[in-house]
N, C-alpha and C positions, 0 to 999 in steps of 0.2 A: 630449135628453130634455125634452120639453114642460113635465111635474109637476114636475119636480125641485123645484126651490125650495115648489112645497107639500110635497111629500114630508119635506122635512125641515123644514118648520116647525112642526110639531107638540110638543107637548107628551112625545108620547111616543118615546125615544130612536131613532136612524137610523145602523144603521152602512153606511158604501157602502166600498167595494171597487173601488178603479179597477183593472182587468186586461184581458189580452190572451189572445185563446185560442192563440196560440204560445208564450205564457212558459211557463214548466217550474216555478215557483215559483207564479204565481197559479192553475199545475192543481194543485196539490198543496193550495194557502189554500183551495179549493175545498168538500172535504171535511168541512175543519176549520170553518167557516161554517156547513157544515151540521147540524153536531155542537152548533154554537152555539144554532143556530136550534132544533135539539127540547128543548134544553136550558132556554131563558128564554121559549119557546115566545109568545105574544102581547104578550110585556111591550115587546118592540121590533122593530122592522123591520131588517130587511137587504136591502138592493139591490146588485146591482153596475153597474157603468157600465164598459161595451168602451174604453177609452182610443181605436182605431182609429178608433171610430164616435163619438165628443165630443168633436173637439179644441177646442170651448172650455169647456168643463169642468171638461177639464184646462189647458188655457192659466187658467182662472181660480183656480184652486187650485195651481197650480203645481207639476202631477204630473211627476218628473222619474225618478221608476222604479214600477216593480210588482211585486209588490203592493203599493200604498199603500190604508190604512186609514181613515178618518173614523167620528169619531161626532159626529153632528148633536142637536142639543137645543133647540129653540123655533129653528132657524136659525142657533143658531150650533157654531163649530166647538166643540168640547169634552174632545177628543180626535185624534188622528195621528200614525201612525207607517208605512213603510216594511219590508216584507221581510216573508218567512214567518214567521210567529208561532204560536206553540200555541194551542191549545184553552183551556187554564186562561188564559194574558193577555189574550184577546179577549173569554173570558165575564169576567173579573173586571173589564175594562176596561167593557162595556157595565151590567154590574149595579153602579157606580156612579152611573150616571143613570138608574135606572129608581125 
């Protein structure tokens, strides 16, 4: 992903989502993202990023399962975690940096 590093340098917070469209967990964090997204609606960005198609990426972040989480903040990490998570940790976790 070319933007990436502007993407998340911004001011305004960046959650990314490393997944795979065979995992059973990052189809399911799917949903739940989405949920997010009408929720805090322009206040941050979501992107995800195909693990199969960024191995350095993830070789630079050091993705080692999916779904892994980021939240980005002027560039830096500021947040991550691992595995399927609800709706209420993800929106409470991004609306701490907005």
């Amino acid at each position: 992903m070319n933007n990436f590093e502007t993407l998340i340098s911004g001011d305004k917070p960046v959650l990314v989502d490393f997944y795979a469209d065979w995992c059973r967990p990052c189809q399911a964090m799917a949903p739940i993202l989405e949920e997010v997204k009408s929720q805090i609606g322009d206040q941050a960005t979501i992107i995800k990023i195909n693990v199969d198609e960024n191995h350095d990426l993830c070789e630079r972040y050091g993705i080692q399962s999916i779904p892994t989480l980021f939240i980005f903040k002027q560039g830096q990490i500021v947040w991550q975690v691992s595995g399927l998570q609800s709706r209420a940790t993800v929106a409470a976790a991004l609306k701490q940096f907005i």
